[in-house]
C-alpha positions in Angstrom: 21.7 20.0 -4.1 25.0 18.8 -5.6 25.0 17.3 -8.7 27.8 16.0 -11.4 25.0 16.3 -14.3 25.1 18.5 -17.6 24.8 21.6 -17.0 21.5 21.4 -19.4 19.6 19.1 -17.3 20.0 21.5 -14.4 16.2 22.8 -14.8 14.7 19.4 -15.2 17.0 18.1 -11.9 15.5 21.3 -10.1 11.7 20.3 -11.3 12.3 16.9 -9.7 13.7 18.2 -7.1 10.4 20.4 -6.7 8.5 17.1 -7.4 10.1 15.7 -4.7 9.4 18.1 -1.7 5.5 18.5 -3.1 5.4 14.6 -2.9 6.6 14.9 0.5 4.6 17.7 1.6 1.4 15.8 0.7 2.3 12.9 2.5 3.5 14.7 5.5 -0.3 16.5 5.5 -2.4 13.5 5.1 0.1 11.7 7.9 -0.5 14.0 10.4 -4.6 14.8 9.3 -5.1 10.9 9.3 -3.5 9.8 12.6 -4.8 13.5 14.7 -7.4 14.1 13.3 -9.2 12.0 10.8 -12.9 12.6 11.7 -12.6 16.8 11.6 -14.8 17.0 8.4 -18.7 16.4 9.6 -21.5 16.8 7.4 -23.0 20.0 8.8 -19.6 21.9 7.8 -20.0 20.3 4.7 -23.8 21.3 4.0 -23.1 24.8 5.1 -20.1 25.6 2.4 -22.1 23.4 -0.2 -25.4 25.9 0.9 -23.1 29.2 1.3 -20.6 29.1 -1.9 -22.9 26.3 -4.4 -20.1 23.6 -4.8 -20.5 20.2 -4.8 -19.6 17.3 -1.5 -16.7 16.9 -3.0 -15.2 20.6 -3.5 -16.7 21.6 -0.7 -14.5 18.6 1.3 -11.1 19.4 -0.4 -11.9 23.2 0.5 -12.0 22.4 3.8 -9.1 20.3 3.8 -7.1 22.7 1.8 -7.9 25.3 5.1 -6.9 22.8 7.3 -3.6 22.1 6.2 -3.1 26.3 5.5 -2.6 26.1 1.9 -3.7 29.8 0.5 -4.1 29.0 -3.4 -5.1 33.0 -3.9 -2.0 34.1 -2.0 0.7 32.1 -2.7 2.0 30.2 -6.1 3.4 27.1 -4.9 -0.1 26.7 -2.7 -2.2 27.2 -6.0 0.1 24.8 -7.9 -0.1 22.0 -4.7 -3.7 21.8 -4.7 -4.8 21.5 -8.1 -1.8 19.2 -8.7 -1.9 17.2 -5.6 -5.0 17.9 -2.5 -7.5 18.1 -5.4 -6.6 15.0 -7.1 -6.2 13.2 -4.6 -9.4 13.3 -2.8 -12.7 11.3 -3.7 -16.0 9.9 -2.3 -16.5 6.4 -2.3 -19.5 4.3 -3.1 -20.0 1.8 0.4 -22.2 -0.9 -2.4 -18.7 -1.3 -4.4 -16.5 -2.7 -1.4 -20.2 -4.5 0.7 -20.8 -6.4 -2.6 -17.7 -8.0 -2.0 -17.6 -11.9 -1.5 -15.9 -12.1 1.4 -17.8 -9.3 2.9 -20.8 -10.9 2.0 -20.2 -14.3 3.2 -17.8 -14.3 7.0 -19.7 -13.1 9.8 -17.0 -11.7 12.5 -18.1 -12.4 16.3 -16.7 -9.9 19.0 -13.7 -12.3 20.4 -11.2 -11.3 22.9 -7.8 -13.8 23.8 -5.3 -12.6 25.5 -3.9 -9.5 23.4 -5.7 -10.3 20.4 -9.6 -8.9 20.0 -11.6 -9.4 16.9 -14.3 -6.9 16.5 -16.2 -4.7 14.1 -14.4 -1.5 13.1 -15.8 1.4 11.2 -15.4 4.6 9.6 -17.6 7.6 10.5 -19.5 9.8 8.0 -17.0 12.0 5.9 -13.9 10.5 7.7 -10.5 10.4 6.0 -8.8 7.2 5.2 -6.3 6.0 2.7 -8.4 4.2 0.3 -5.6 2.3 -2.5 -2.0 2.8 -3.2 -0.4 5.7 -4.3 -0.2 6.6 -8.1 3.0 7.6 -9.6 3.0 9.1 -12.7 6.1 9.8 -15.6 7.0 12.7 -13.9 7.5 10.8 -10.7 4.6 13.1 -9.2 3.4 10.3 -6.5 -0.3 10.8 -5.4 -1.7 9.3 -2.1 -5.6 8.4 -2.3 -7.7 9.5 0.2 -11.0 8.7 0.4 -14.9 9.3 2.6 -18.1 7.5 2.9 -21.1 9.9 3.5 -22.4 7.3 5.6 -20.9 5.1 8.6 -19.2 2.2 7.1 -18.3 -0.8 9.3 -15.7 -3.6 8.5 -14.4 -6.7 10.1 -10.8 -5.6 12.3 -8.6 -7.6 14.7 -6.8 -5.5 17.3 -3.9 -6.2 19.2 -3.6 -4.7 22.8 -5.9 -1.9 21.5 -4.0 -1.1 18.6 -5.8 -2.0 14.7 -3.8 -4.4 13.5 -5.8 -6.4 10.8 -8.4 -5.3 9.2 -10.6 -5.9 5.4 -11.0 -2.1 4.8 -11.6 -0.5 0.9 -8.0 -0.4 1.5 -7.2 -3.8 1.4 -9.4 -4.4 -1.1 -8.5 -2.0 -3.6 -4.8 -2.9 -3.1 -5.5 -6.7 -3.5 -7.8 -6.7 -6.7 -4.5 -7.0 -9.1 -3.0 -10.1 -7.8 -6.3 -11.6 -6.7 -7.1 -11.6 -10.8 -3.3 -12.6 -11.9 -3.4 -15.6 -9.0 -3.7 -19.4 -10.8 -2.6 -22.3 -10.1 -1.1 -23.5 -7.0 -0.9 -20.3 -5.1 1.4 -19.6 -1.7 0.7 -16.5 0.5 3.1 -14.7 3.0 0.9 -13.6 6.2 -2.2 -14.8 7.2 -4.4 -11.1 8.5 -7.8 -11.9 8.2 -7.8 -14.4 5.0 -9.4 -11.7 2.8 -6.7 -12.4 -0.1 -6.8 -16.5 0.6 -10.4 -16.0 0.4 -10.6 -14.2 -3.0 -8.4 -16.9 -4.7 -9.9 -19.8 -3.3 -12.8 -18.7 -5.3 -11.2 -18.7 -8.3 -11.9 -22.0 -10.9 -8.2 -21.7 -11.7 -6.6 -21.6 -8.4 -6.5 -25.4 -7.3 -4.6 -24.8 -4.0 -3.7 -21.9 -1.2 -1.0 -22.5 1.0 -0.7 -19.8 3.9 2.4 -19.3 6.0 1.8 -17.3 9.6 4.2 -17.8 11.9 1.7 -15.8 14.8 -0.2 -18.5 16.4 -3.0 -16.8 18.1 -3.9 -15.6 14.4 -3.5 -19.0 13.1 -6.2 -20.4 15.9 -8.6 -17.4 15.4 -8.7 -18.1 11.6 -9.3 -21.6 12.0 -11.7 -21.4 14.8 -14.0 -18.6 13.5 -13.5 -17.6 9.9 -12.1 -20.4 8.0 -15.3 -23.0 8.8 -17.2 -20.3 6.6 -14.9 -20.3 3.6 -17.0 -22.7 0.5 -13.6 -24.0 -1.0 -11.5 -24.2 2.3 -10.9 -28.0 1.5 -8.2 -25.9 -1.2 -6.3 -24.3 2.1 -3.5 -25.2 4.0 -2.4 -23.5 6.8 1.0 -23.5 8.1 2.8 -22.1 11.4 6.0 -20.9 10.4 8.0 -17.9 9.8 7.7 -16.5 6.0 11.9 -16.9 5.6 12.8 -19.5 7.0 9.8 -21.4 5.1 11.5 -20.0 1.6 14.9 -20.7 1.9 14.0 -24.6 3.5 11.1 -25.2 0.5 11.5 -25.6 -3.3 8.9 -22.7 -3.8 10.1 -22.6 -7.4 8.6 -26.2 -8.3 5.8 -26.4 -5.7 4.0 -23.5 -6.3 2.3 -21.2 -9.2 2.3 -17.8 -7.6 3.5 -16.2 -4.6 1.7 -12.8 -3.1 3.7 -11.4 -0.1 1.7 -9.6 2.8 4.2 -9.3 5.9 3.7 -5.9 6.8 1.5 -3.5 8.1 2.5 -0.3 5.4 5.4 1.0 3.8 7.3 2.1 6.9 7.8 -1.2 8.0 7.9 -2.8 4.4 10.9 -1.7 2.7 13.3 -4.1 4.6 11.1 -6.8 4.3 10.6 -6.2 0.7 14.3 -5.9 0.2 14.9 -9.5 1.6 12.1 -11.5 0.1 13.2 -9.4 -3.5 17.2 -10.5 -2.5 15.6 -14.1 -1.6 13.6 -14.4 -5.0 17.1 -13.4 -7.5 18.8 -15.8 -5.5 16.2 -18.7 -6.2 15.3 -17.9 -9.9 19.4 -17.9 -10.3 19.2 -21.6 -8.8 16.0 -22.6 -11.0 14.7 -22.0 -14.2 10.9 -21.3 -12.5 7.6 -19.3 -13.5 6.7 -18.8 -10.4 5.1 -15.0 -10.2 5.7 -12.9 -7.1 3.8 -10.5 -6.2 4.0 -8.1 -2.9 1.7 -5.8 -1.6 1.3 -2.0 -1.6 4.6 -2.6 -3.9 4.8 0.7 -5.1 4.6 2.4 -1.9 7.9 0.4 -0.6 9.0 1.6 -3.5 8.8 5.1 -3.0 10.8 4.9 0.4 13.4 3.6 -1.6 13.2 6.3 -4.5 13.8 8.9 -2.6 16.7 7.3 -0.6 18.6 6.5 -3.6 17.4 9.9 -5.3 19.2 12.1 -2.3 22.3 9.7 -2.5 22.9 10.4 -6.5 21.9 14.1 -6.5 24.7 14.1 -3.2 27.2 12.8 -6.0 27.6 9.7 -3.4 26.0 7.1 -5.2 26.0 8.7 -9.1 29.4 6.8 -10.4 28.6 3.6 -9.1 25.4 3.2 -10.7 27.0 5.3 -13.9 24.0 7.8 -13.9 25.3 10.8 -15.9 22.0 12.5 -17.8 18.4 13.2 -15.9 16.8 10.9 -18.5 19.2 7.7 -16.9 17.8 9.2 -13.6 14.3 9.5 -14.4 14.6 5.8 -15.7 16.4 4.4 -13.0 14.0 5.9 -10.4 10.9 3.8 -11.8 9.3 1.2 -10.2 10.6 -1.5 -12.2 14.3 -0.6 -12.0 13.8 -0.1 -8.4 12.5 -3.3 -7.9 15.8 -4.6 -9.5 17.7 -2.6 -7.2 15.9 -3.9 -4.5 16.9 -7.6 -5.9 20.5 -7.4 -6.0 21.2 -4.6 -3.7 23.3 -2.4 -5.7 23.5 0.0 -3.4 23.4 -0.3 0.7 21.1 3.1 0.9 18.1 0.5 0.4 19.0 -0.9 4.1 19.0 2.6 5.5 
């Protein structure tokens, strides 16, 4: 690892650097666990080390998962230091009440409807399977920690599939990584992407929100929407609907004066996010340059995107490629310009073209 630091940083560059490749080593485990084989953990394996060794669901799940991925805490330092910092934090059991006592749960039925590609259908998740639950944590240290999460129970939830593939869904997911902006939204609200109206929903509710305006350019979502799941909304009188691509709707309309707060939802996770992100956070300096505006954005699963880009701009400064032109020269103007919010700057003026890598 190259590096034009002092030469009394060179510890603390080679923690990161640590930091870095256990960040990636989690990810790269749960990846793998969660598209192969989510469903490996069933509760007879589970009573049997809870009977056999006396720990609890939830030691007894992280044991097993810790055995699965090979890690050998008793043999091997790094291992022991990678699960009590990373598998065993990262792991909980969720409540099924906290995410079925939703609203929008509790008022939109979803009828099994096939067109064309599309299929709306119920989706669930089987006792004790694996799923990514909310957005990754990063702490000060930049140690980034996924969330996984099982019910003990089946646990169903409303999904739209396109040519077999789960495209849309209102999963614990969804609605962990919506509560923030569904609280900060007011006013006269716009949203980016349509799914299944679970964040258009939510803020419709709200006494303070007096109008959502939703742009989907898909059309076959649009008609679904409007056909099935709108007509049960109580406050869809405060919803407009428009057919158009997110972009070109931005740069044509004065979103600065029409509108209160913007929440962005164009893509499916953080692989296919960070160019995205990159244009609508390009788009938004451009228009705040033009106009003195209070508009909020917001974007989701922001920190994610962010963490693509962390580590992208991370390997180019520690290269010594992209170190002078950002004029980083000590580990602490590293660690600061690695967090989110001076990421997100990056992101807004494109300081450096590693972000469109």
């Amino acid at each position: 690892m190259k590096s034009t630091f002092p030469k009394n940083d060179a510890m603390r560059l080679l923690d990161l650097e640590k930091t870095r490749q256990r960040n990636f080593r989690i990810l790269d485990l749960y990846s793998n666990f969660l598209n192969l084989e989510p469903d490996f953990i069933k509760k007879d394996l589970i009573d049997e080390l809870m009977r056999d060794c006396g720990v609890s669901t939830l030691e007894a799940y992280t044991a097993i998962l810790s055995a699965a991925f090979d890690i050998d805490s008793d043999a091997r330092k790094e291992d022991r230091i990678f699960e009590k910092e990373y598998l065993e934090r990262s792991v909980e059991i969720l409540d099924p009440k906290e995410y079925k006592n939703s609203s929008y749960i509790q008022k939109i039925s979803f009828p099994t409807i096939k067109r064309a590609a599309w299929e709306m259908r119920t989706g669930f998740y089987a006792p004790y399977e694996a799923f990514v639950c909310r957005g990754i944590t990063v702490e000060k240290d930049l140690k980034e920690l996924p969330h996984i999460g099982f019910f003990k129970e089946k646990f169903e939830f409303p999904a739209v599939y396109e040519n077999g593939r789960e495209w849309m869904t209102v999963t614990p997911n969804e609605i962990e990584t919506m509560r923030a902006p569904i609280a900060e939204a007011s006013g006269r609200v716009i949203t980016l992407g349509l799914g299944l109206g679970y964040f258009t929903h939510q803020v419709s509710e709200k006494e303070n929100v007096s109008s959502v305006t939703v742009i989907e350019r898909d059309k076959n979502i649009i008609s679904l929407f409007k056909e099935f799941i709108l007509p049960q909304f109580e406050h869809q009188n405060k919803i407009n609907v428009i057919e158009a691509d997110a972009f070109e709707y931005l740069e044509a309309g004065d979103i600065e004066k029409n509108f209160d707060f913007m929440f962005a939802d164009l893509w499916h996770d953080s692989s296919d996010g960070l160019g995205l992100y990159i244009k609508l956070k390009k788009l938004e300096k451009m228009q705040k340059r033009e106009e003195n505006s209070s508009l909020i954005r917001r974007y989701w699963i922001e920190s994610s995107i962010l963490s693509r880009l962390r580590w992208l701009i991370y390997s180019e400064i520690t290269s010594g490629e992209a170190g002078g032109k950002l004029k980083i020269k000590t580990f602490d103007e590293l660690i600061s310009l690695l967090s989110d919010s001076s990421l997100a700057d990056i992101a807004s003026d494109m300081r450096l073209n590693v972000a469109e890598k």
